[in-house]
Structures are given as C-alpha cells and as structure tokens.
C-alpha positions in Angstrom: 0.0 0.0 0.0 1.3 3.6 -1.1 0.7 6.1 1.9 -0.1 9.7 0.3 -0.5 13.0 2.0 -4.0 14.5 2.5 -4.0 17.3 -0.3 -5.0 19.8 2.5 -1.8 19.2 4.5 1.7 21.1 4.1 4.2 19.9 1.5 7.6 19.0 3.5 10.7 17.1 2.6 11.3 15.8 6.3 9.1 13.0 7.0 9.3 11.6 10.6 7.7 8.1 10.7 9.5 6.9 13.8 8.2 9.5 15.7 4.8 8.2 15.5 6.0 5.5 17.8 6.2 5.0 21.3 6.8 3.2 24.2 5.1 3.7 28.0 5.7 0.9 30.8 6.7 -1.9 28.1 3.7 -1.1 25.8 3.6 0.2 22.1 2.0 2.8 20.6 1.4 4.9 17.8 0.3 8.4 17.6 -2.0 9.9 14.2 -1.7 12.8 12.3 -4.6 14.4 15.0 -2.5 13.4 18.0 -4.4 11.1 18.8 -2.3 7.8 20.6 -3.6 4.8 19.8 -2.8 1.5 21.6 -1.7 -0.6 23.4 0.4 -2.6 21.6 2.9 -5.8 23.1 5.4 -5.1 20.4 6.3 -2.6 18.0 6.2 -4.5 14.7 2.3 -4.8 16.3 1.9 -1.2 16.8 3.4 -0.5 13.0 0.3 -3.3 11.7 -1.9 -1.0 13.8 -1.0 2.1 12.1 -1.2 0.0 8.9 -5.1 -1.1 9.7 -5.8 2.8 10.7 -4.3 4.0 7.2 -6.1 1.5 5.5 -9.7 2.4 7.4 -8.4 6.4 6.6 -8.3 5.5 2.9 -11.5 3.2 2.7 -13.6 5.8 4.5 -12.0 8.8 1.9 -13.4 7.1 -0.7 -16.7 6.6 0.3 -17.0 10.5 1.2 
C-alpha cells in the first residue's frame, strides 16, 4: 500500500515516521496525524500493523466521502 498525504496538509521534505512511535511501561503505541495515541500494543512490529489497519480504514472511508 502507497501512503499519500491528505491534499489539505503542508508539502515538506522531512518525513518523521518513527516518531509516531512510542513506548510507556513496556507497551507500544502509535500516535496519528490528530495526536491522537492509539494502543496498546505488546510489540512494536504490532503497533506498526496497527497504524497500517488505521491508514487503510483512513483511505476506505475517503473514498466513500
């Protein structure tokens, strides 16, 4: 799956995926576009699948609008 910007949001050259991801107290989590933190996850290759899903719902629901 290709992940494209919103065409509302700013055009930059630094793109900071790993800073979407966090650990508190041994869990995983990942935080969206709307700061919103979403988890938790037991591992971090699980929280990366979770921000995966949330793109995917994010594109599906796009579409439908």
């Amino acid at each position: 799956m290709e992940i494209s910007k919103r065409s509302n949001d700013q055009q930059s050259n630094k793109h900071h995926r790993s800073d979407r991801f966090f650990a508190v107290d041994g869990k995983w989590y990942y935080r969206t576009r709307e700061k919103i933190h979403l988890g938790p996850y037991e591992a971090l290759e699980e929280a990366e699948d979770g921000l995966i899903a949330y793109l995917r719902y994010l594109h599906v629901a796009e579409r439908r609008e």
